[in-house]
C-alpha positions in Angstrom: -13.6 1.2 -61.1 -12.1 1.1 -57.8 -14.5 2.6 -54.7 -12.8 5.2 -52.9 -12.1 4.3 -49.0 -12.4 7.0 -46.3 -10.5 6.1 -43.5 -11.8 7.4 -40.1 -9.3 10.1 -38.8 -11.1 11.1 -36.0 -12.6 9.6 -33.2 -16.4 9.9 -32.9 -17.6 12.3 -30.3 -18.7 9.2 -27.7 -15.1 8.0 -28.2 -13.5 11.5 -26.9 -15.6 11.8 -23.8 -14.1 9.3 -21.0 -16.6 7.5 -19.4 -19.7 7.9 -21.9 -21.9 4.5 -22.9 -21.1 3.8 -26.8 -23.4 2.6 -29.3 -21.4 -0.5 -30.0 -23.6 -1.5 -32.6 -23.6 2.0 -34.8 -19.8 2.6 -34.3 -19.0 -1.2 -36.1 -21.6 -0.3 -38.2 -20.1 2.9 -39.6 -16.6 1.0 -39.6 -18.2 -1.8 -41.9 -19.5 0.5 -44.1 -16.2 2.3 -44.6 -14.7 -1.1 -45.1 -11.3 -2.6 -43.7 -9.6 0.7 -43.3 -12.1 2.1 -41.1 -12.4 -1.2 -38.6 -8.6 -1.0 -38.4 -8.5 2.7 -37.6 -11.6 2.0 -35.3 -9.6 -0.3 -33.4 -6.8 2.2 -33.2 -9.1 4.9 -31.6 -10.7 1.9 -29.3 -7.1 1.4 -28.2 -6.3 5.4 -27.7 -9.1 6.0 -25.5 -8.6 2.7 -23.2 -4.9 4.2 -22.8 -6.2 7.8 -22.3 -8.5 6.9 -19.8 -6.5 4.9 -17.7 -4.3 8.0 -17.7 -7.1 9.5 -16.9 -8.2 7.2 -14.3 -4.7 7.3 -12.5 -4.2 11.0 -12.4 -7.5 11.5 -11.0 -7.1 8.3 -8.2 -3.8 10.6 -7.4 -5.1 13.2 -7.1 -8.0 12.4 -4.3 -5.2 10.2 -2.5 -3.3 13.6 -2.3 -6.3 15.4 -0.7 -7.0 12.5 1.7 -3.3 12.0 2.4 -4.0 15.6 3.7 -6.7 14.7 6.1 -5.4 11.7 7.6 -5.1 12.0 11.2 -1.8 10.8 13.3 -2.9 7.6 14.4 -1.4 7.1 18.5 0.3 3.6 19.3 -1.4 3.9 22.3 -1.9 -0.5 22.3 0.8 -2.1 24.6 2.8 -4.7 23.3 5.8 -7.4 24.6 7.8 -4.8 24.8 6.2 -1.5 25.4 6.4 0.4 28.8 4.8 2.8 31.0 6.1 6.3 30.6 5.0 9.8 31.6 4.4 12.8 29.2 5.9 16.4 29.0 2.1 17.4 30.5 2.6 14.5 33.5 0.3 12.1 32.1 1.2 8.4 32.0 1.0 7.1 28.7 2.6 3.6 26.6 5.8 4.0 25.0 6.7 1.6 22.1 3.0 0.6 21.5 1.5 -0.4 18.7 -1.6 1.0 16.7 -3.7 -1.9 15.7 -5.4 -2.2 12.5 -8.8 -1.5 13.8 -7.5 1.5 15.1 -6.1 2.4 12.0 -8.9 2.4 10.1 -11.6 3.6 12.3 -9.0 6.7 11.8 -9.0 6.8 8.0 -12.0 5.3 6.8 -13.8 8.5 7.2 -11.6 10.4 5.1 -11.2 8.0 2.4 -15.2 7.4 1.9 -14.7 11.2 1.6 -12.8 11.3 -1.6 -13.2 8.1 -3.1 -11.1 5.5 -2.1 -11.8 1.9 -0.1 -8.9 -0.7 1.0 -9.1 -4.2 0.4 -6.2 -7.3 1.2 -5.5 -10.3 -1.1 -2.8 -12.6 0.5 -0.1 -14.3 -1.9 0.5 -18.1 -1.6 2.8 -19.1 0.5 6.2 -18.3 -1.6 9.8 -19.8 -0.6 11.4 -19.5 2.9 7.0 -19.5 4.2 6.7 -15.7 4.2 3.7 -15.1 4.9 3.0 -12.1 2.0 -0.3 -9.4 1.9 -1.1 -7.3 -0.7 -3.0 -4.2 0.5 -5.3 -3.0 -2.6 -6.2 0.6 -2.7 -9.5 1.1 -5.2 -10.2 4.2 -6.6 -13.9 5.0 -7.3 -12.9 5.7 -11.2 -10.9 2.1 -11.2 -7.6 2.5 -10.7 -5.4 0.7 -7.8 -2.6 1.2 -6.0 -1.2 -1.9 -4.6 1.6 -2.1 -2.0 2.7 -5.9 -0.8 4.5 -6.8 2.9 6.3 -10.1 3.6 7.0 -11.2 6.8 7.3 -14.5 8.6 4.8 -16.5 10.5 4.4 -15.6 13.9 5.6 -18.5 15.9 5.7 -16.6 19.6 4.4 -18.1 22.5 2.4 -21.1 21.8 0.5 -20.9 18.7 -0.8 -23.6 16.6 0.1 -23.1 12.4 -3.6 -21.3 12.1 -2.8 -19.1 14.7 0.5 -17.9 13.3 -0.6 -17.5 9.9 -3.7 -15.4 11.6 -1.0 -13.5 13.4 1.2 -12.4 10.3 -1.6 -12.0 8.1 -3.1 -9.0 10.5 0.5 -7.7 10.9 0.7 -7.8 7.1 -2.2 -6.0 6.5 -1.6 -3.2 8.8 1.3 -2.5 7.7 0.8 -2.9 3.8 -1.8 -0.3 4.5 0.6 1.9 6.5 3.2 1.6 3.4 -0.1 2.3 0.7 -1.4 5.2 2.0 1.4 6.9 3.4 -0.5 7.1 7.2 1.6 8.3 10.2 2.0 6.8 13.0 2.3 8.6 16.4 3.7 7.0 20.0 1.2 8.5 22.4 2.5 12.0 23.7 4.0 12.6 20.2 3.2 16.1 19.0 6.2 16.4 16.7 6.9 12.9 15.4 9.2 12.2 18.4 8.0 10.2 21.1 8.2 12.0 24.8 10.3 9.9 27.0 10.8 7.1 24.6 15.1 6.1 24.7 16.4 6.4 21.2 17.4 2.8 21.3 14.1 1.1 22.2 14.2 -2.7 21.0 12.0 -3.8 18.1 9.8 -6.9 19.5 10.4 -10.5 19.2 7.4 -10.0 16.1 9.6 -7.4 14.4 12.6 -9.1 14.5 11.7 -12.2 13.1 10.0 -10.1 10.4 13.2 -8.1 10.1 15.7 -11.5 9.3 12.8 -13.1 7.4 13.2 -10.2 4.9 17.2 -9.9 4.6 17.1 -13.6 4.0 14.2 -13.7 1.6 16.0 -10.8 -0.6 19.2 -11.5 -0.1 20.6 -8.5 1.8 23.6 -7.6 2.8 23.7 -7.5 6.3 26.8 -6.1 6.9 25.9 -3.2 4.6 22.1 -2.4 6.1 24.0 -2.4 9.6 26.4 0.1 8.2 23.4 2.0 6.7 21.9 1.8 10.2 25.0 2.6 12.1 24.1 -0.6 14.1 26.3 -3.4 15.1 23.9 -6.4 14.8 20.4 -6.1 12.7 18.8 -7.5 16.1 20.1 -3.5 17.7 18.1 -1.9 15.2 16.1 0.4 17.3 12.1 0.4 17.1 11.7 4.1 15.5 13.8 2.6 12.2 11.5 -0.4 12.3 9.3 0.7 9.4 11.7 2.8 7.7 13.7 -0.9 7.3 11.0 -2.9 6.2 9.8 -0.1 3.9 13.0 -0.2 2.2 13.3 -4.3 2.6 9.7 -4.9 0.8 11.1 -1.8 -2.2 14.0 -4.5 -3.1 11.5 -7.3 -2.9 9.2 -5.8 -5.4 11.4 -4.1 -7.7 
């Protein structure tokens, strides 16, 4: 006489509510007792909810990003840089044109609005992979565990006269600012900017000596075509790209990298 085997067809209430302790011990127990077709379909239904809720987890980590994406503040590159000028706004008041927003700035800005709905920001940097780009990987955490990750790769920053600690320090900040810029999606303002366009700032401002080398570092490292992204830039060398197309470059550079 053969015992008749009921498998388990549905999960037990603990398994369909996301997030809820289990009894470890009672569910094997009740899969031992129904013999190997129930620990099989148990593992099944184990499997099915880790899936559902890292759905689960994702949609909700996307959906608080939205909210906060909503409340970020412009941040103003009101820092001057190598190659940043004085200028004068459409209200008369003298402000810096081609600055920079530093990362402190950044997220003395946002942090505010990301406590607010979940969310902290965290950097791992990659070992040093061919050509010595210097790489950072901006980690986005979502209090239900999910993570958004968003990598930059740049050169070290051998400018002025900076020992090999120094210039690793240098791209490694640069990295992580703008990792975080490409993450989260933040806009960045020149001071006097109340519609994305900087007052008073030439169309063909020059990227700095920092954002070029980045610039080359990433065509070579991915093997661009750098007749074809001057064409797509309407430029006649990569070194005329202006400043303003800066990030849309890299952002685009660091997409072929990754995919």
């Amino acid at each position: 006489m053969t015992d008749e085997i009921t498998p388990i067809t549905e999960a037990p209430s603990e398994l369909r509510s996301p997030g809820t302790a289990l009894d470890m011990n009672a569910m094997f127990q009740a899969a031992i007792e129904k013999g190997p077709d129930g620990v099989e379909a148990l593992e099944r239904l184990f499997a099915l909810k880790e899936r559902q809720d890292a759905t689960d987890r994702k949609a909700s980590c996307y959906a608080d990003l939205a909210l906060a994406q909503a409340e970020f503040p412009g941040v103003v590159k009101e820092r001057a840089g190598g190659h940043s000028r004085k200028g004068t706004s459409g209200d008369g008041r003298t402000i810096v044109v081609g600055g920079y927003a530093s990362l402190d700035d950044i997220m003395k800005a946002i942090t505010p609005v990301l406590v607010k709905h979940g969310l902290s920001v965290s950097w791992d940097r990659i070992p040093e992979a061919e050509m010595g780009l210097v790489t950072i990987e901006c980690v986005v955490r979502h209090r239900h565990g999910h993570e958004i990750r968003s990598r930059f790769m740049g050169v070290p920053d051998d400018g002025g006269k900076k020992n090999r600690i120094q210039q690793l320090a240098s791209a490694t900040t640069y990295g992580r600012r703008y990792s975080l810029v490409q993450a989260l999606g933040i806009t960045l303002l020149d001071e006097g900017d109340d519609d994305g366009q900087a007052a008073g700032r030439p169309a063909s401002a020059p990227m700095t000596e920092e954002q070029y080398a980045t610039l080359i570092g990433m065509l070579d490292s991915t093997g661009s075509d750098k007749g074809g992204f001057c064409r797509f830039f309407q430029i006649a060398k990569p070194g005329d790209l202006p400043a303003n197309r800066y990030e849309e470059a890299i952002a685009i550079l660091n997409k072929k990298a990754n995919s």
